[in-house]
N, C-alpha and C positions, 0 to 999 in steps of 0.2 A: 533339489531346487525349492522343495516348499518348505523345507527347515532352514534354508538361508533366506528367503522369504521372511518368514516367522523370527530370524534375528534382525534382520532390518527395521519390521514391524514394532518388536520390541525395545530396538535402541530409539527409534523416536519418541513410545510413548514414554517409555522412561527418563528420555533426555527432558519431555516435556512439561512432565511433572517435576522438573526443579527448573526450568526458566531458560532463555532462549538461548545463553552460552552456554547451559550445560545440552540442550541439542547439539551443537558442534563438537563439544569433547565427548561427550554419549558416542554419540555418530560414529569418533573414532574407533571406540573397543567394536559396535558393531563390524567396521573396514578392518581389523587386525584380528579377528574373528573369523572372517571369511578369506581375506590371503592367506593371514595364518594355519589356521584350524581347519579350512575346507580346500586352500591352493587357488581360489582364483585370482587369475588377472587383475591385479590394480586398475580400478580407474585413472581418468584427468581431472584433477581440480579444475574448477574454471575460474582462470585465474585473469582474467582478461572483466568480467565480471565484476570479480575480487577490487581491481584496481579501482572500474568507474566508482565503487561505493568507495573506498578509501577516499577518491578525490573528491565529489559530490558534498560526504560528511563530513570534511575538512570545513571545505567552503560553507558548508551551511551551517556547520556549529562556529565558527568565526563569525558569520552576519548574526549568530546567536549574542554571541559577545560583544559584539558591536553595539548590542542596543538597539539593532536594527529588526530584530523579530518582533521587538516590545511595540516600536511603531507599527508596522502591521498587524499586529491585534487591536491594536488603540483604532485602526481604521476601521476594521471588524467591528468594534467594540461598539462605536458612535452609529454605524448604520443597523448594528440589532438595538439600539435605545432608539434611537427614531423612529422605529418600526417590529415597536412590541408585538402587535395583535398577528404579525405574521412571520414569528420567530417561529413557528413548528417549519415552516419553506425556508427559510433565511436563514437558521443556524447553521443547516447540512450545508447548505449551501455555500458558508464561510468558510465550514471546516475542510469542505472538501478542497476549495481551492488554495488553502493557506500548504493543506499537501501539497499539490498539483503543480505550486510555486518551488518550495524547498524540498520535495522529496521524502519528504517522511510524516507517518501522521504520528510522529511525537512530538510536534510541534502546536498541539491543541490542548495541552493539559490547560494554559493559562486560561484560553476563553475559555472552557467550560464550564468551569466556576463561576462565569459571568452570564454565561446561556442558563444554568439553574437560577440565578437570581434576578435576571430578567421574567423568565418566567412564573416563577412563584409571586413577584411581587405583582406581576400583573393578575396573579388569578389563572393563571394558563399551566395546568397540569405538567410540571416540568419533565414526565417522562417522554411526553411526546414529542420536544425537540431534543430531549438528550439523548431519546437512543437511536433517533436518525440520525445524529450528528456524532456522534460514536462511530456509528458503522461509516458515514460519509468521509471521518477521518481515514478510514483504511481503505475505502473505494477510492480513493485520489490516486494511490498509488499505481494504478497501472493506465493514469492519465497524465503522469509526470514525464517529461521530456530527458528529467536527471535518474528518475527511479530507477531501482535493480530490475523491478520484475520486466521494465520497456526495453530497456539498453539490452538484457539477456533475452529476448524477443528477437528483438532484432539483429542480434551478436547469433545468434542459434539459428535462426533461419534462415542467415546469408550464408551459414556456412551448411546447408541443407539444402542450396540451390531455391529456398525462396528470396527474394532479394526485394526486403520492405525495410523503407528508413522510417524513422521517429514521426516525420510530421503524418506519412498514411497510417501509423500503428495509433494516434490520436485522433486523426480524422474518425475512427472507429470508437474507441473507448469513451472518448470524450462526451459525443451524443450520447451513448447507449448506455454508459453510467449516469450520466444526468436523468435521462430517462428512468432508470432506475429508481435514482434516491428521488426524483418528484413523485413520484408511485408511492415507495415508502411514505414519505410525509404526507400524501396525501389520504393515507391509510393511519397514519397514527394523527390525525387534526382532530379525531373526537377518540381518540384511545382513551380507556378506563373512566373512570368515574369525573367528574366534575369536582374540583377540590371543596366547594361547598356543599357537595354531592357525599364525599367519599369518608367511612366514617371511622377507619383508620388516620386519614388526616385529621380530622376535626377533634379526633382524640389526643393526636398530640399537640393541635394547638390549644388546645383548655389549660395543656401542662404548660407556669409559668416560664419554666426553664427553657423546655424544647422550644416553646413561641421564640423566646429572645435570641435563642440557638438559631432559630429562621430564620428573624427578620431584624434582628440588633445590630448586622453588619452588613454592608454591601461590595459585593465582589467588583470590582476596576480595576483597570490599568489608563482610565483618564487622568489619575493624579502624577504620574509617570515624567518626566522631566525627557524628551524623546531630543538629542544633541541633532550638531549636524552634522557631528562624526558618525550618528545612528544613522541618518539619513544617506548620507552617502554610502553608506555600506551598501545600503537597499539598493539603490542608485548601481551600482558595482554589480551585485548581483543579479539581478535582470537585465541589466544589458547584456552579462555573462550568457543568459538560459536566451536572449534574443541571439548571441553569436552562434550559440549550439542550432537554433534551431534554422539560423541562416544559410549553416553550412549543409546540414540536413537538406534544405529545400534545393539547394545549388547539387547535391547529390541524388533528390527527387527529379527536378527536373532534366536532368544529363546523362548518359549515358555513360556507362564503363567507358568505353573504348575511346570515346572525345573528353571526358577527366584523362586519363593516360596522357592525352598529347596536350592537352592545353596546360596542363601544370602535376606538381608532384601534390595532389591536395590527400593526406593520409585517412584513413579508416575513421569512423565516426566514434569509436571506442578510444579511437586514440585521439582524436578532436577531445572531446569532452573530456577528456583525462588532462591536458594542457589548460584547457580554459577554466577548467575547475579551481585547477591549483592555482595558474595565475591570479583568477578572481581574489581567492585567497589573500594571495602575498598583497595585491593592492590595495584590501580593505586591512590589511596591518598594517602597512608602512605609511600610507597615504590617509587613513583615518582612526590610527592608533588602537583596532581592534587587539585585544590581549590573547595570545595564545596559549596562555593558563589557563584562564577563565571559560575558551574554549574547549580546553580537555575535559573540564569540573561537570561543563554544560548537558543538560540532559538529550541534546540533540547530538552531540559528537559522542558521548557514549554509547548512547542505543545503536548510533550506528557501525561503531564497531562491536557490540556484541552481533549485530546481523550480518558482517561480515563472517563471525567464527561461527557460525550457525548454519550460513551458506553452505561456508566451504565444509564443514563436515558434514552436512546432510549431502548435498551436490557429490562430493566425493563418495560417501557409500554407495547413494542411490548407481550415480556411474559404474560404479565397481560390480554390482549386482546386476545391473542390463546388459551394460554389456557382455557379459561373458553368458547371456541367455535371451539374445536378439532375436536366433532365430526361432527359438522354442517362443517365443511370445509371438513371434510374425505368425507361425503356423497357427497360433490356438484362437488369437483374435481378429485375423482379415478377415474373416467372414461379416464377424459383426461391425468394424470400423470402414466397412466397405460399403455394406449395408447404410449403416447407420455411422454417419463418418463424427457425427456432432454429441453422440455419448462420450466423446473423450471429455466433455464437460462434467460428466460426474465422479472421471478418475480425478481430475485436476480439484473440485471441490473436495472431495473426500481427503484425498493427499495433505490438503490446506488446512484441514480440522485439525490432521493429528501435527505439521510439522510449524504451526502459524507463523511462518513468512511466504509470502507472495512471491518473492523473487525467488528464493527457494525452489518453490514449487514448479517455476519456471525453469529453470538449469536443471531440477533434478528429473522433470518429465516431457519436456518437449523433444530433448533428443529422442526420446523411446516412441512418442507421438509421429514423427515423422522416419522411422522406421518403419515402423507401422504403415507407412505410404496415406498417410492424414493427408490432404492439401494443405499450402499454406493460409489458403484465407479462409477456411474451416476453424484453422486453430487461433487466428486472428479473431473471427468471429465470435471464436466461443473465450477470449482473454480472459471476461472480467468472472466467470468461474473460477480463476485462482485465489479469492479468496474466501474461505470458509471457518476459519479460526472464529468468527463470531460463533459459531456453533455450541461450541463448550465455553461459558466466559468465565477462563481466565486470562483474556491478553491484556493487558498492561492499561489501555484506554478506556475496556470497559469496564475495568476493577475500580480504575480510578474517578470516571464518568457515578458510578456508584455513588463514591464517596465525597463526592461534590455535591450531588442532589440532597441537600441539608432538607425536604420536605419527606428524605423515604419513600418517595414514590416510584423511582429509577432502582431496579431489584434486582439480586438472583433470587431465583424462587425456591421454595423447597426443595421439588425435584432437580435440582440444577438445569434444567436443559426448558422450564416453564418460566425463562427472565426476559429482561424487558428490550433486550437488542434480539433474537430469535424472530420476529416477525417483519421488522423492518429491513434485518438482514435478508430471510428470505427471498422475498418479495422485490426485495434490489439487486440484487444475484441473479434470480431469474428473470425478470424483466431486462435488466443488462447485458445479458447472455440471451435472449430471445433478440433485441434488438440489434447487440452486435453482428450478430449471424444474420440477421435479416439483412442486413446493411453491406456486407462482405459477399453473400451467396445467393440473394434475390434480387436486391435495389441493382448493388452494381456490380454482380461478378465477374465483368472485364475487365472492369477497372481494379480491382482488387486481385484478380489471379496472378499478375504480373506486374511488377516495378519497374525492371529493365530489357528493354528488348520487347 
């Protein structure tokens, strides 16, 4: 058991050290390793999962193409120029919901580069809104109605006899992540030196080149030409994520047994997989969105490399629990019975080595409610699944980096002393303190049960 362990362990780190597709093919020698080579039982893909991000990432790299992304950062864009002095609060605050909208936070490379040159031109130390809004881009994700890591929340714990749809799995995240990243930002509003202060800056402004390198060009997307074929995309798609979360609430409020007799209305997996796609086809046909330009786009590709990543981390991890449920039921009831809300340090920990959130969702909640966890314990403690700030190298904060043309936004020497590490922290636990407040003291009647 602990040398099939020890290959699981090491098909992730190694998958992770070359990037998020090669975690799903990694994953694989890991799973054809332990069927093969040690005889156990195959896991299930979760393939129901699988689907909602195919359709979601359809749909949202189309309103990519559409030109319809470009206008809402332009929206972003104009409300952090208006209100420089309070871009350390305002940036997270964009990035989080431009996630929270489309479901992935690979849709903030554009403003970031606009968040460092707002800041810098003001005078306002650019690390301290960019590495809240770093982290605020991947806090979104388990506040999105379309997201993997919500839908597999919800898809896993209906089928675990808790029975929570989308709009209560937000009514939680939603506060308690916000709560979160205002913590953060409110902790990094005087982070590090004062750039008239700081004498690493002041050294590269002396230099003629680096100054011009600063401030010779400004980052926008106000010169942008936004059609009203862009607009209607927009248009298309929120009305899309208003029908998901309708049918949701219609499923909130009703009961199993009177949906049966009042109509045939299907599963909420299978809701949003129809309305996805449809969104889709209507922002092609109706406003000449291109489905080339869509595959090229950085939001339709990431999201199928997090598909192949899912499904082979998801399929190991299954393969490996279960064929060793009860030897884990036996070693840790004591302690999750005890202490039912440490399961937030496995779900963080998990999160470092596999960085996707949905991920970590599929591949540990079934084991969590094995385990006999409640469900609004592990609703609670949600926003613990992400911890991949921990080691940066994810994609946003590699990039967040190299936007901040002032140097101030870092990895540090020791790798692990960079400039998202604190506001991560500090967002993570306070969101995870709140959630759980909210689920198991505020209102844990209302949270124990959905239906019935």
């Amino acid at each position: 058991m602990i040398v099939q362990l020890l290959i699981v362990l090491a098909a992730l780190y190694v998958g992770s050290r070359y990037g998020s597709l090669a975690l799903g093919a990694i994953s694989g020698i890991g799973l054809a390793i332990l069927v093969f080579g040690f005889g156990l039982k195959p896991g299930t893909p979760p393939t129901d999962v699988i689907y909602i991000i195919i359709a979601a990432v359809t749909c949202a790299g189309i309103l990519q193409a559409s030109g319809g992304m470009d206008w809402m950062i332009q929206v972003a864009e104009k409300m952090l120029r208006k209100h420089p002095d309070h871009i350390t609060f305002l940036a997270p605050l964009c990035t989080f919901f431009l996630t929270v909208l489309v479901g992935t936070g690979h849709v903030v490379y554009t403003l970031m580069p606009i968040i460092c040159d707002i800041a810098l031109k003001k005078g306002i130390r650019p690390e301290r809104p960019c590495g809240v809004a770093s982290i605020a881009s991947q806090v979104g994700i388990t506040c999105s109605p379309i997201a993997a890591a919500v839908v597999a929340f919800m898809t896993i714990s209906n089928a675990n006899g808790y029975n929570v749809a989308i709009p209560q799995i937000l009514m939680v995240t939603i506060p308690s992540c916000l709560c979160g990243l205002m913590a953060a930002a409110a902790a990094s509003y005087h982070r590090g030196l004062d750039l008239d202060k700081d004498p690493e800056f002041q050294k590269r402004l002396a230099d003629p080149e680096t100054n011009k390198f600063m401030f010779g060009e400004t980052a926008t997307t106000l010169d942008k030409t936004i059609t009203k074929e862009a607009k209607g995309s927009v248009y298309v798609f929120l009305t899309a994520l208003a029908v998901i979360v309708a049918f949701a609430c219609v499923q909130f409020f009703v009961d199993a047994d009177t949906l049966a007799t009042i109509s045939r209305i299907p599963k909420m997996n299978t809701i949003i997989q129809i309305i996805m796609i449809s969104a889709a086809a209507v922002m092609i046909v109706a406003f000449k969105a291109k489905p080339k330009k869509a595959v090229a786009g950085a939001v339709w590709q990431s999201g199928m490399v997090a598909v192949v990543a899912i499904y082979g981390i998801a399929w190991l991890a299954d393969t490996y629990f279960s064929n060793y449920t009860d030897v884990m039921q036996e070693g840790l009831q004591g302690i999750v019975a005890q202490y039912p809300w440490s399961i937030a340090f496995v779900f963080f920990l998990v999160s470092v080595l596999i960085n996707s959130q949905g991920a970590v969702v599929v591949a540990m909640l079934p084991l969590a409610y094995k385990l006999g966890i409640a469900g609004p314990v592990l609703l609670g403690v949600l926003p613990s699944v992400y911890g991949y700030f921990f080691i940066p190298n994810y994609p946003s904060d590699i990039a967040t980096v190299n936007f901040d043309r002032s140097g101030t936004t870092v990895i540090g020497k020791y790798l692990l002393n960079h400039s998202f590490m604190m506001p991560g922290l500090i967002c993570v636990i306070v969101s995870t303190i709140v959630g759980y407040l909210i689920t198991n003291v505020l209102f844990p009647g209302y949270f124990a049960s959905f239906i019935g």
